[in-house]
Predicted model as a PDB file, atoms N, CA, C, CB and O in Angstrom, pLDDT in the B-factor column:
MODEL        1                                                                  
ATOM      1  N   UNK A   1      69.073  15.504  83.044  1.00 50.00           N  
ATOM      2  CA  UNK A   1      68.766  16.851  82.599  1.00 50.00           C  
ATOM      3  C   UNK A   1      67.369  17.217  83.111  1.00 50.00           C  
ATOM      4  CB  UNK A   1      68.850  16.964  81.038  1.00 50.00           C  
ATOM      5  O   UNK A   1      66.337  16.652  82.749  1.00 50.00           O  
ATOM      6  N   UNK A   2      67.434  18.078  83.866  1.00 58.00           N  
ATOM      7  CA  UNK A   2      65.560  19.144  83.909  1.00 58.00           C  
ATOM      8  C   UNK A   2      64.926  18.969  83.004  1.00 58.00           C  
ATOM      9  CB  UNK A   2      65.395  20.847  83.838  1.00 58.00           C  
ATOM     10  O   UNK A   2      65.261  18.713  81.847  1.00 58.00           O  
ATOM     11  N   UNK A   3      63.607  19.137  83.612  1.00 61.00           N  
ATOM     12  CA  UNK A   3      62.841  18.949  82.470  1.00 61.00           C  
ATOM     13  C   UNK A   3      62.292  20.368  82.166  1.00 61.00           C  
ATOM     14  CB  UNK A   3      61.726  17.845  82.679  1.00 61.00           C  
ATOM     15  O   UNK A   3      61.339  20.658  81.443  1.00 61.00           O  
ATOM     16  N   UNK A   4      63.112  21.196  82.885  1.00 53.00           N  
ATOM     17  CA  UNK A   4      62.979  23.075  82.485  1.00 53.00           C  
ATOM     18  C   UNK A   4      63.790  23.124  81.448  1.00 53.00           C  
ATOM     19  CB  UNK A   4      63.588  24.386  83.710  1.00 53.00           C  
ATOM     20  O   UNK A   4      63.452  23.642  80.384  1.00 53.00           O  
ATOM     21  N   UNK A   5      65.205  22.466  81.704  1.00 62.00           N  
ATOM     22  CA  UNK A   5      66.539  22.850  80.643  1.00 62.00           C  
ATOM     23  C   UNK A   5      66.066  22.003  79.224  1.00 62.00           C  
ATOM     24  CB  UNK A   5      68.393  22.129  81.360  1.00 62.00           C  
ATOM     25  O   UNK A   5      66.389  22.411  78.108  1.00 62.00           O  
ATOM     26  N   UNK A   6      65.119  20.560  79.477  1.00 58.00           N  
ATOM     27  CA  UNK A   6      64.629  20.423  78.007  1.00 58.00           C  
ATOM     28  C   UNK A   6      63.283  21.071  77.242  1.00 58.00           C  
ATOM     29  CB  UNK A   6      64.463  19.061  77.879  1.00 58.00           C  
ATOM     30  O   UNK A   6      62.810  20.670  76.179  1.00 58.00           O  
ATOM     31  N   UNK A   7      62.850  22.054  77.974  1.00 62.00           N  
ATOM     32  CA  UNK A   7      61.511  22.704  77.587  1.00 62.00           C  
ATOM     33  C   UNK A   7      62.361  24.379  77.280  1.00 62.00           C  
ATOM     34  CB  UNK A   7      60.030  22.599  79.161  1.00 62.00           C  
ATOM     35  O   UNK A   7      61.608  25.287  76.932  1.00 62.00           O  
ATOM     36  N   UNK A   8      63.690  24.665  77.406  1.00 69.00           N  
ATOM     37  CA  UNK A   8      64.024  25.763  77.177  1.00 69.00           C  
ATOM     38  C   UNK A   8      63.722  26.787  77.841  1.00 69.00           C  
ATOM     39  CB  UNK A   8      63.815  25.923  76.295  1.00 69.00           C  
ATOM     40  O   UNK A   8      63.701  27.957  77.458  1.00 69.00           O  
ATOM     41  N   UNK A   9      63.386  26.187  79.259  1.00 77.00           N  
ATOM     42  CA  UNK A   9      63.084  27.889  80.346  1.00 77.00           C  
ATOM     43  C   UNK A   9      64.290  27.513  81.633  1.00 77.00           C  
ATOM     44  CB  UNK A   9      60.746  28.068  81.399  1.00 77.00           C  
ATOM     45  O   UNK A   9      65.336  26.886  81.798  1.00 77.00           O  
ATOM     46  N   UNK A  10      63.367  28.334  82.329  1.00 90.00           N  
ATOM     47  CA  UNK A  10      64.381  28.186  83.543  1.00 90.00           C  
ATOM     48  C   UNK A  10      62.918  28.301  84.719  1.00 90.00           C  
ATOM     49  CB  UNK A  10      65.930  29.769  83.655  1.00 90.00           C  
ATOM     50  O   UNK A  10      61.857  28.846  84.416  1.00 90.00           O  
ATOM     51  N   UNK A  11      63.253  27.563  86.234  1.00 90.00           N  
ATOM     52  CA  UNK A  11      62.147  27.629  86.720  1.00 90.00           C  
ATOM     53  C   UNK A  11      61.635  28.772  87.446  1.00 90.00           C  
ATOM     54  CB  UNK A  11      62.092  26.726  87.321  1.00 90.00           C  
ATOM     55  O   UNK A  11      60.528  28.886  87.972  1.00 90.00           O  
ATOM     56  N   UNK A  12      62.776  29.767  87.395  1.00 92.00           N  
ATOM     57  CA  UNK A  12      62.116  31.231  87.505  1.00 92.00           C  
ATOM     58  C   UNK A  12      61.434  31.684  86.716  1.00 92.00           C  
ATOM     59  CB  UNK A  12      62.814  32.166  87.586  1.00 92.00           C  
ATOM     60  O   UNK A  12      60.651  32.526  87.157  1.00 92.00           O  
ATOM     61  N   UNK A  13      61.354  31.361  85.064  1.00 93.00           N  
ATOM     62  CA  UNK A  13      60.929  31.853  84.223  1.00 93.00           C  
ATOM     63  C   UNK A  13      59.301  31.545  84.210  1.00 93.00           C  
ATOM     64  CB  UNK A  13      61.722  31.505  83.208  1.00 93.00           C  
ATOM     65  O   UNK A  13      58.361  32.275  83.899  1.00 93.00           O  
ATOM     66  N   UNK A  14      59.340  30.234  84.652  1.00 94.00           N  
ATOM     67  CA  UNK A  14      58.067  29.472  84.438  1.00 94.00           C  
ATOM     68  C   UNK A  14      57.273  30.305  86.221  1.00 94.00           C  
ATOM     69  CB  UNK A  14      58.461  27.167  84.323  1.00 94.00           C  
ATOM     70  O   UNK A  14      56.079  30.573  86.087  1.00 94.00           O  
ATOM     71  N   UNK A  15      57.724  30.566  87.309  1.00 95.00           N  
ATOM     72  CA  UNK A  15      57.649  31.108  88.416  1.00 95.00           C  
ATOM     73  C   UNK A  15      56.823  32.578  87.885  1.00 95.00           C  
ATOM     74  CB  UNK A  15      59.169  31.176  89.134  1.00 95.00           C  
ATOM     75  O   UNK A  15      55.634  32.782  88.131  1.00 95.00           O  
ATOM     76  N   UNK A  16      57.545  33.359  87.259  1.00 96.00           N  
ATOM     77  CA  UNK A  16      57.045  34.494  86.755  1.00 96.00           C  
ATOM     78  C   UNK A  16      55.943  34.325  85.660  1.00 96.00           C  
ATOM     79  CB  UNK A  16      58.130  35.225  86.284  1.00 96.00           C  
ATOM     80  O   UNK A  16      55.456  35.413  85.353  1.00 96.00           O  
ATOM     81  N   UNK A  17      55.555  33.540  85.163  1.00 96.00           N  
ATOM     82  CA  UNK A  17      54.791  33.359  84.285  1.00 96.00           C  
ATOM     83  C   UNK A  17      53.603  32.871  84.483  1.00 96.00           C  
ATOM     84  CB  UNK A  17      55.270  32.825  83.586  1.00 96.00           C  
ATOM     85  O   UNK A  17      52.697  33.027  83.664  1.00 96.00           O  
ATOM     86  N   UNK A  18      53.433  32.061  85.870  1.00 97.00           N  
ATOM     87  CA  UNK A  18      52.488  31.603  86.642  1.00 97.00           C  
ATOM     88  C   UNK A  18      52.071  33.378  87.454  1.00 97.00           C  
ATOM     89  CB  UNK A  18      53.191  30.123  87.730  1.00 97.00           C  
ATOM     90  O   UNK A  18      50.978  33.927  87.595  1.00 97.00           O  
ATOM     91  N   UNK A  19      53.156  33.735  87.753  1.00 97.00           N  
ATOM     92  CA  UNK A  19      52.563  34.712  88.579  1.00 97.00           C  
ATOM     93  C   UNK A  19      51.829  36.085  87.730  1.00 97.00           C  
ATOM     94  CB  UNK A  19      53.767  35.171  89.564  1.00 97.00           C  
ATOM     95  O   UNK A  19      50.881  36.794  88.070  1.00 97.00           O  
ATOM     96  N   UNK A  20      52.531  36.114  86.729  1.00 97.00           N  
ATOM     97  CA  UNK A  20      51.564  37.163  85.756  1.00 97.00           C  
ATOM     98  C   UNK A  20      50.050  36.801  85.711  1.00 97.00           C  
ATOM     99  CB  UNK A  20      52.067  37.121  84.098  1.00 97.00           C  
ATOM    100  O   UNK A  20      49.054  37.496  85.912  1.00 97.00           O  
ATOM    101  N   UNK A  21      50.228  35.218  85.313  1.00 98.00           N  
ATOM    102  CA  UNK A  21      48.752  35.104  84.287  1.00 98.00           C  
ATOM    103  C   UNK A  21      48.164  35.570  85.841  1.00 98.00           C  
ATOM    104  CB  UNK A  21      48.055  33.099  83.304  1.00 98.00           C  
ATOM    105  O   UNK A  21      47.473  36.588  85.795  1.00 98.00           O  
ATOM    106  N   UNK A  22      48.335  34.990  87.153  1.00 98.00           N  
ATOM    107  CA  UNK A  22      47.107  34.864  88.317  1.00 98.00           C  
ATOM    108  C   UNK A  22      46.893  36.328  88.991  1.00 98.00           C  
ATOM    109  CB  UNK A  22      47.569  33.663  89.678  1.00 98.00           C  
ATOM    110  O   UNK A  22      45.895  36.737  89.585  1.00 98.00           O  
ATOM    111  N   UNK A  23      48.362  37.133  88.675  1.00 98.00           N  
ATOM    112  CA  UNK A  23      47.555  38.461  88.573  1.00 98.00           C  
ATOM    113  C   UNK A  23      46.952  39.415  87.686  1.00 98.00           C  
ATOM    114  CB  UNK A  23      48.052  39.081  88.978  1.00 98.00           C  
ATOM    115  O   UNK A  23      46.359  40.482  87.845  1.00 98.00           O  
ATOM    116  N   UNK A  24      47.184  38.918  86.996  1.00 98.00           N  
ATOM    117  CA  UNK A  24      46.202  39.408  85.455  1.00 98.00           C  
ATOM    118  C   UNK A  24      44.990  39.141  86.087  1.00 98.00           C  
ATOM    119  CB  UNK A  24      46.359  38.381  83.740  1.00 98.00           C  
ATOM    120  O   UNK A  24      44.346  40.189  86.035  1.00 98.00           O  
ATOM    121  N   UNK A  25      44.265  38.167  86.731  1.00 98.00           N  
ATOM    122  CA  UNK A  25      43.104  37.107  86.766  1.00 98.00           C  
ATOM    123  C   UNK A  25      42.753  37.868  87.815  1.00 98.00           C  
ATOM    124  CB  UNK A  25      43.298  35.392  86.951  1.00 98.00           C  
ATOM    125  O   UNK A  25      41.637  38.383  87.739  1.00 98.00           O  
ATOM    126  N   UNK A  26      43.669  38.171  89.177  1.00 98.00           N  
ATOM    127  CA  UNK A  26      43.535  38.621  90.834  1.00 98.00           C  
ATOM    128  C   UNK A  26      42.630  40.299  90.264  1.00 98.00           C  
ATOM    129  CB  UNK A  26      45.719  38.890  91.978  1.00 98.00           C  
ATOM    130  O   UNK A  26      41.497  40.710  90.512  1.00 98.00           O  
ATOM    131  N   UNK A  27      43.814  40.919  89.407  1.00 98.00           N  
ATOM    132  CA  UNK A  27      43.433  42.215  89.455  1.00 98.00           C  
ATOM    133  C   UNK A  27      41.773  42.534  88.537  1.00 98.00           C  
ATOM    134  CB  UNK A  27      44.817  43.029  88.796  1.00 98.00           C  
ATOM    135  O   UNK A  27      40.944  43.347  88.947  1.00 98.00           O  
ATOM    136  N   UNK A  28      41.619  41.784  87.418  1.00 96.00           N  
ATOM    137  CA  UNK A  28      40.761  42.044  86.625  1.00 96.00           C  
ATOM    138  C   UNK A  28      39.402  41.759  86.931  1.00 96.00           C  
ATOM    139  CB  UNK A  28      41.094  41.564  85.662  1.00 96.00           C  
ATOM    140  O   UNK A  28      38.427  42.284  86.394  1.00 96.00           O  
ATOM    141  N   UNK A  29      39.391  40.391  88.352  1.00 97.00           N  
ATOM    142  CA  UNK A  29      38.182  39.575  88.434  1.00 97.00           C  
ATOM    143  C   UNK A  29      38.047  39.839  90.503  1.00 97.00           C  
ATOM    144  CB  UNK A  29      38.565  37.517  87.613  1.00 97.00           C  
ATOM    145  O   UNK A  29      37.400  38.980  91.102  1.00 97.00           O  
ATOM    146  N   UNK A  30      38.502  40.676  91.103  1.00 97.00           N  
ATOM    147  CA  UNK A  30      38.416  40.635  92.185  1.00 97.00           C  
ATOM    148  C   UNK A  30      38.735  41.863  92.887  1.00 97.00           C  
ATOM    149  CB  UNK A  30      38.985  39.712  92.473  1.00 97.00           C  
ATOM    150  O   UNK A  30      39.769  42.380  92.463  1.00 97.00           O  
ATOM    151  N   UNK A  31      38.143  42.514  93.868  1.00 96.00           N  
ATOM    152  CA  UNK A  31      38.535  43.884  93.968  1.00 96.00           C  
ATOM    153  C   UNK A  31      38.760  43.638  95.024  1.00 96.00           C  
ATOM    154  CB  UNK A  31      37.780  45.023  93.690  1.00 96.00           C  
ATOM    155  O   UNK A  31      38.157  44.251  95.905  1.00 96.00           O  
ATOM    156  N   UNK A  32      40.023  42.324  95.462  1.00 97.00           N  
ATOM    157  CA  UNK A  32      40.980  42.247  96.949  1.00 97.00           C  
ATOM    158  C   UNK A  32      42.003  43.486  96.337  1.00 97.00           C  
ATOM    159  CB  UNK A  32      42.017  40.304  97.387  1.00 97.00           C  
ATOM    160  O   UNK A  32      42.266  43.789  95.173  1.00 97.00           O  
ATOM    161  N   UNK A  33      42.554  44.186  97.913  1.00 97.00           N  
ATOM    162  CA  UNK A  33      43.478  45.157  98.087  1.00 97.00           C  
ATOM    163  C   UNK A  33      45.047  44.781  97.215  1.00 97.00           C  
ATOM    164  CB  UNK A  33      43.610  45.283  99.747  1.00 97.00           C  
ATOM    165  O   UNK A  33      45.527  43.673  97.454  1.00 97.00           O  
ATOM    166  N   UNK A  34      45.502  45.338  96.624  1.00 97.00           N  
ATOM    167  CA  UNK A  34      46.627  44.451  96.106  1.00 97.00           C  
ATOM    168  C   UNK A  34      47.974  44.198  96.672  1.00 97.00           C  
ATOM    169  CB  UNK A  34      46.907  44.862  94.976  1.00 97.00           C  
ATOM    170  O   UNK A  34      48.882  43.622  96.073  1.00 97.00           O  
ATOM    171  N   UNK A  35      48.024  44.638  97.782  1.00 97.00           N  
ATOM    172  CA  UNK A  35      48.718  43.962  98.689  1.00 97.00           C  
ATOM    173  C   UNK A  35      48.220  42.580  99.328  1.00 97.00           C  
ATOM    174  CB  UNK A  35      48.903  44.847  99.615  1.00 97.00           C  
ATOM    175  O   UNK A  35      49.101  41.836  99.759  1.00 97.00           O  
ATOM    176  N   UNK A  36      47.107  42.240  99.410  1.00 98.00           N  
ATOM    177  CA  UNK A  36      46.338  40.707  98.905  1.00 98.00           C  
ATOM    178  C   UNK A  36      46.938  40.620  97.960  1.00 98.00           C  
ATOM    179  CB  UNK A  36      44.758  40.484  98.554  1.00 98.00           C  
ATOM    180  O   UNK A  36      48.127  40.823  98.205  1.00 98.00           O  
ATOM    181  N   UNK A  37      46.747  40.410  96.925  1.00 98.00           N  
ATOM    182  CA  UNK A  37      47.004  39.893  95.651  1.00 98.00           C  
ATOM    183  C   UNK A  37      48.616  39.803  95.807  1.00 98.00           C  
ATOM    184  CB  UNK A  37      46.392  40.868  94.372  1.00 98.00           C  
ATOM    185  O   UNK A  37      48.814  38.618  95.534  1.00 98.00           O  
ATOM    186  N   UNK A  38      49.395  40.156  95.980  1.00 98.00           N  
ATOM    187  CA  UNK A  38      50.914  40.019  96.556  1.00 98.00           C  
ATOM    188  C   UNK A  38      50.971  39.112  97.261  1.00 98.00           C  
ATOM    189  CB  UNK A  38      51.498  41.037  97.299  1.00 98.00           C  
ATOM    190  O   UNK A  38      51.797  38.237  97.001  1.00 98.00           O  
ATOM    191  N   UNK A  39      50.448  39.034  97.964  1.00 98.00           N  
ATOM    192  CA  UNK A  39      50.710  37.984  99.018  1.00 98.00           C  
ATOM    193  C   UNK A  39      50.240  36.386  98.579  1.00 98.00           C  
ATOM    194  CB  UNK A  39      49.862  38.474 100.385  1.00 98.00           C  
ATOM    195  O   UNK A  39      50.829  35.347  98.878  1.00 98.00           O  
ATOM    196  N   UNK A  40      48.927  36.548  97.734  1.00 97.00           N  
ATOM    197  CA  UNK A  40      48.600  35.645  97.110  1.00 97.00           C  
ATOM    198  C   UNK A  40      49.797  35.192  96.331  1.00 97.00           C  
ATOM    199  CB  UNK A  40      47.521  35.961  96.462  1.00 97.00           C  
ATOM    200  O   UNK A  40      50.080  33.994  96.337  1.00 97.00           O  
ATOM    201  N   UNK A  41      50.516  36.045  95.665  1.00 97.00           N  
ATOM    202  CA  UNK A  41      51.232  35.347  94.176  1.00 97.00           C  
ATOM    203  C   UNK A  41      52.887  35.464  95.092  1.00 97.00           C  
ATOM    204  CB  UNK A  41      51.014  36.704  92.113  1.00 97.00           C  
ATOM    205  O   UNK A  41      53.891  35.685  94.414  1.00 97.00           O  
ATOM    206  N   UNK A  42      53.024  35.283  96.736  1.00 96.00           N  
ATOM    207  CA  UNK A  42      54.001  35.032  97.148  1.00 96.00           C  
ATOM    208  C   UNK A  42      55.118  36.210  97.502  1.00 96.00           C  
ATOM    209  CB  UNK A  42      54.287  34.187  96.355  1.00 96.00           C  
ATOM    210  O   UNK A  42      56.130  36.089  98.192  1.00 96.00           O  
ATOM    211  N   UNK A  43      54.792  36.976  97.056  1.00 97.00           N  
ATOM    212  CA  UNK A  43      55.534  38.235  97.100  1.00 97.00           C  
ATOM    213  C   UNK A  43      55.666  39.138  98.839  1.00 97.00           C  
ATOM    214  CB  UNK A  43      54.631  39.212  95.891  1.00 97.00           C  
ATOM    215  O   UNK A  43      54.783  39.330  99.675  1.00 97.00           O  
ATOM    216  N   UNK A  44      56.759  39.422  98.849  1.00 95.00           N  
ATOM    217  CA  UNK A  44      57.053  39.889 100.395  1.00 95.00           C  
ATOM    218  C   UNK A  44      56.207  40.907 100.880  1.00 95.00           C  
ATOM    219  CB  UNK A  44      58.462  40.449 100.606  1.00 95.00           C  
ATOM    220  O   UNK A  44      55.748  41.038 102.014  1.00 95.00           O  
ATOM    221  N   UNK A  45      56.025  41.770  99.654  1.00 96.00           N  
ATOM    222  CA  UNK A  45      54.724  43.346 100.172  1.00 96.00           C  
ATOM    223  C   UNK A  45      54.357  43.778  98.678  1.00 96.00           C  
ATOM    224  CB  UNK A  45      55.685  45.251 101.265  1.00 96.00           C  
ATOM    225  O   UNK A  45      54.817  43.187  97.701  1.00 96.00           O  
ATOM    226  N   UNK A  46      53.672  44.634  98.613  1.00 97.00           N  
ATOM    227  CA  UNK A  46      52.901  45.508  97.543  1.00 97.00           C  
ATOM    228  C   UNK A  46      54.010  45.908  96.165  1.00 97.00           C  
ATOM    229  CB  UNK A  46      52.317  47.098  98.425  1.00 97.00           C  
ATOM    230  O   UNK A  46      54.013  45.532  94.993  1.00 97.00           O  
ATOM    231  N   UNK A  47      54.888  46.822  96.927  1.00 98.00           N  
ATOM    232  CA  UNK A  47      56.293  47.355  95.724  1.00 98.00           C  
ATOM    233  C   UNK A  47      56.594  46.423  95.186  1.00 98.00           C  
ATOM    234  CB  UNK A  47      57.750  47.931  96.189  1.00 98.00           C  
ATOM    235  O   UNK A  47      56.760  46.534  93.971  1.00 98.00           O  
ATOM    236  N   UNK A  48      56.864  44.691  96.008  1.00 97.00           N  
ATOM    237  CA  UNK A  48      57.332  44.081  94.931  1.00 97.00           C  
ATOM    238  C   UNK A  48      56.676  43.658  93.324  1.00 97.00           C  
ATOM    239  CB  UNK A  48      57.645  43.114  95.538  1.00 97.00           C  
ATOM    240  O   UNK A  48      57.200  43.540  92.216  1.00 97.00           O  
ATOM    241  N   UNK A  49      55.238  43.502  93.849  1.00 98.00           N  
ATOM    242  CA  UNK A  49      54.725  43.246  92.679  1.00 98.00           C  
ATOM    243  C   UNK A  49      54.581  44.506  91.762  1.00 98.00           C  
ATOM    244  CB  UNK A  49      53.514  42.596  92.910  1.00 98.00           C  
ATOM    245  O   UNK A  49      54.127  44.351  90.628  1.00 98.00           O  
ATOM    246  N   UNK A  50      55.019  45.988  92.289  1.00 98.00           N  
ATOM    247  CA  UNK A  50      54.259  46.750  91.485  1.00 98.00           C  
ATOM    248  C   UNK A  50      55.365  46.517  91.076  1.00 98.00           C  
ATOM    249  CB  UNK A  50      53.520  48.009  91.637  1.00 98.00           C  
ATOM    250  O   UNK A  50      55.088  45.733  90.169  1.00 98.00           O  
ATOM    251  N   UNK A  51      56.700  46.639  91.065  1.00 97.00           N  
ATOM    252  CA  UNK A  51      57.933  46.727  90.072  1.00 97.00           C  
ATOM    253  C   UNK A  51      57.894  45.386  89.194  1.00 97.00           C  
ATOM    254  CB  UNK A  51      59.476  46.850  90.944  1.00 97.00           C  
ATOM    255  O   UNK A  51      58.558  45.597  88.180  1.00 97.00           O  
ATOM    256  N   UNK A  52      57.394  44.146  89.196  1.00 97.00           N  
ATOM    257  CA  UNK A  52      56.635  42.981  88.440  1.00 97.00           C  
ATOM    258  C   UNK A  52      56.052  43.790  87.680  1.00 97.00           C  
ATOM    259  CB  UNK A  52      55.646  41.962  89.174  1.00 97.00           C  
ATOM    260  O   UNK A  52      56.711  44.400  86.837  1.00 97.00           O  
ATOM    261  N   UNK A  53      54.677  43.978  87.808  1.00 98.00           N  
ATOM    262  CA  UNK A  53      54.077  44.728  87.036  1.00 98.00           C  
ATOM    263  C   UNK A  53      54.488  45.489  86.240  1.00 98.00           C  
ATOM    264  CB  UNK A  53      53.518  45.205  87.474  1.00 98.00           C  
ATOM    265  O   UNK A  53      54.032  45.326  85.108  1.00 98.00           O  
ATOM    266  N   UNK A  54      55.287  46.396  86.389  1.00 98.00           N  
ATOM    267  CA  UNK A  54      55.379  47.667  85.672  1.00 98.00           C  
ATOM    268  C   UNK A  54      56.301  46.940  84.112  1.00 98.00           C  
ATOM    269  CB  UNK A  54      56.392  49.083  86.830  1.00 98.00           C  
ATOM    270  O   UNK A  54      56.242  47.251  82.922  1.00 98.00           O  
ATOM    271  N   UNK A  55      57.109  45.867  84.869  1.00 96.00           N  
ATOM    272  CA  UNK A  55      58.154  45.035  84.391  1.00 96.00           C  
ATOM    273  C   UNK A  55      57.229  44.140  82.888  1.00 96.00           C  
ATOM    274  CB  UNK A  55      58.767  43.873  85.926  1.00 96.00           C  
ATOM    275  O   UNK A  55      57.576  44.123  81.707  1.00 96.00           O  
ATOM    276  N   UNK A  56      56.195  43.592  83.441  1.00 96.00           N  
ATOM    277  CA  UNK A  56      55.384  42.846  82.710  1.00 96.00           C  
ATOM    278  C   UNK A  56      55.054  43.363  81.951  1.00 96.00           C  
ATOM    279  CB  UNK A  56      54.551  42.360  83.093  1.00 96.00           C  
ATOM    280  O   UNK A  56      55.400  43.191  80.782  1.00 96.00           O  
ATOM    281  N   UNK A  57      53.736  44.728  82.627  1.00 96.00           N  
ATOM    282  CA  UNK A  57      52.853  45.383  81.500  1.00 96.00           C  
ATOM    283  C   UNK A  57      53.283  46.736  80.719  1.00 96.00           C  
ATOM    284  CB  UNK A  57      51.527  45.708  82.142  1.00 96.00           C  
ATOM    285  O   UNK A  57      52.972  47.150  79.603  1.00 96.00           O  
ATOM    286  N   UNK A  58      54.424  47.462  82.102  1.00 97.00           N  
ATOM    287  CA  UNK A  58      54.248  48.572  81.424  1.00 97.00           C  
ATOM    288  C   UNK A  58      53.503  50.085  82.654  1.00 97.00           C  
ATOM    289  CB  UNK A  58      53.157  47.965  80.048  1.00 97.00           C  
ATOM    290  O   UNK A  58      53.503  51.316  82.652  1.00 97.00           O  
ATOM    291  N   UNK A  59      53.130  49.291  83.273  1.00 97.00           N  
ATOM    292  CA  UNK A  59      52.042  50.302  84.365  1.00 97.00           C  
ATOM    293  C   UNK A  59      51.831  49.554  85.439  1.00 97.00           C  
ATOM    294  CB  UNK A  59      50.430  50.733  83.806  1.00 97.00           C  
ATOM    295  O   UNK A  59      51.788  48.325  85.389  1.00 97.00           O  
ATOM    296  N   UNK A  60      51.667  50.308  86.609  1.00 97.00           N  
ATOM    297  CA  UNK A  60      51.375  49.104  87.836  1.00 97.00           C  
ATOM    298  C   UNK A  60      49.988  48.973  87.736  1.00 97.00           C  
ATOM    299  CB  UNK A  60      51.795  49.500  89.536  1.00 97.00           C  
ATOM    300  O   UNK A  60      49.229  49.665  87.059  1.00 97.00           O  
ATOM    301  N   UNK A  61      49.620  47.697  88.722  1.00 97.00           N  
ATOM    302  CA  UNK A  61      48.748  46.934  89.145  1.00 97.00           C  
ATOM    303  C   UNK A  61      47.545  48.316  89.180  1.00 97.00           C  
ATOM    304  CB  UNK A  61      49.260  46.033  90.604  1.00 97.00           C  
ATOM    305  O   UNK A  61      46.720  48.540  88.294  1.00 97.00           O  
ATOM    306  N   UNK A  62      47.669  48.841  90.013  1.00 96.00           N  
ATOM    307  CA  UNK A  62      46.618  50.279  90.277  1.00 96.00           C  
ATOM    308  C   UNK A  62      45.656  50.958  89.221  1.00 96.00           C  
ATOM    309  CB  UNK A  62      47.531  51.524  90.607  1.00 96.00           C  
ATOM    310  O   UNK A  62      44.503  51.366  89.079  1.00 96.00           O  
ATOM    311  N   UNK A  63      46.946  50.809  88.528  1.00 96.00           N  
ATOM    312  CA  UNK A  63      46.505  51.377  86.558  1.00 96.00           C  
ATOM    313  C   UNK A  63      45.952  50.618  85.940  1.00 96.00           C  
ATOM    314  CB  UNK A  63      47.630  51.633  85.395  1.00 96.00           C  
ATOM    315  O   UNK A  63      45.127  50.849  85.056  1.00 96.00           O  
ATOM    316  N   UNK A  64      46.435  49.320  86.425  1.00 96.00           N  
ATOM    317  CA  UNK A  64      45.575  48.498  85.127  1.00 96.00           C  
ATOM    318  C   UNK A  64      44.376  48.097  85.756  1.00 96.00           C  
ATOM    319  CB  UNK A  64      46.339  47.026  84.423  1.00 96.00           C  
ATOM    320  O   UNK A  64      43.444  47.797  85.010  1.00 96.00           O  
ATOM    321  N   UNK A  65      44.281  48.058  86.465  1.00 93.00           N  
ATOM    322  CA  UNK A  65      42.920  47.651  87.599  1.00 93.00           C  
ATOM    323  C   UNK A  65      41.852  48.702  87.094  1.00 93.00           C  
ATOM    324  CB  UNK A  65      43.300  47.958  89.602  1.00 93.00           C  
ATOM    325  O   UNK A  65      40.696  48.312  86.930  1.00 93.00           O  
ATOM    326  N   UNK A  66      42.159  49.906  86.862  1.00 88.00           N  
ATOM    327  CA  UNK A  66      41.549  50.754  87.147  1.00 88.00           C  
ATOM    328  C   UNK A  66      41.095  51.364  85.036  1.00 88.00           C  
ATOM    329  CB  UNK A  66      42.592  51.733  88.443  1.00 88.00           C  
ATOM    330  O   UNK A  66      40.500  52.337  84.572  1.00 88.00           O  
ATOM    331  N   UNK A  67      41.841  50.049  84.347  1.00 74.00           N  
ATOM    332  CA  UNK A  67      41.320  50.143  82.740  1.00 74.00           C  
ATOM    333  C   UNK A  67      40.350  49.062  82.643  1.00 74.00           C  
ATOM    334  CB  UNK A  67      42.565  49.902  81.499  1.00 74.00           C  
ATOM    335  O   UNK A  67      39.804  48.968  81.543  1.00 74.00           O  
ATOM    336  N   UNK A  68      39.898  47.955  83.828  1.00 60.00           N  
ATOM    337  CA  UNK A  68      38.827  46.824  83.546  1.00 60.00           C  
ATOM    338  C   UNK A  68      37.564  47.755  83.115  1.00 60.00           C  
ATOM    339  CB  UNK A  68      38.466  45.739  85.030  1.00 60.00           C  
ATOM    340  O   UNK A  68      36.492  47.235  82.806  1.00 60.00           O  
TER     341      UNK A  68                                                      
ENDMDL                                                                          
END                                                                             
């Protein structure tokens, strides 16, 4: 048995969860372009993370960047 299926996630879950906290961290503590920051957290271009984002917080990356 995984040791995802005995911790009760899945390793996408844990995938997305790594990638929130480091853009939480990318956007709040660094004023790289966020298409950087995409690319950092693996993502193919910019839209993908903003639809992440919006998914996560509620508002894209742009918006919340722009409440630090």
């Amino acid at each position: 048995m995984s040791s995802f299926r005995v911790a009760g996630t899945t390793w996408q879950n844990e995938l997305e969860t790594v990638r929130y906290e480091h853009a939480v961290n990318l956007l709040r503590n660094t004023d790289l372009p966020i298409s950087t920051v995409a690319a950092r957290l693996g993502y193919s271009d910019a839209r993908t993370l903003r639809r992440a984002f919006i998914r996560w917080k509620g508002l894209p990356p742009s918006h919340f960047r722009g409440e630090r």
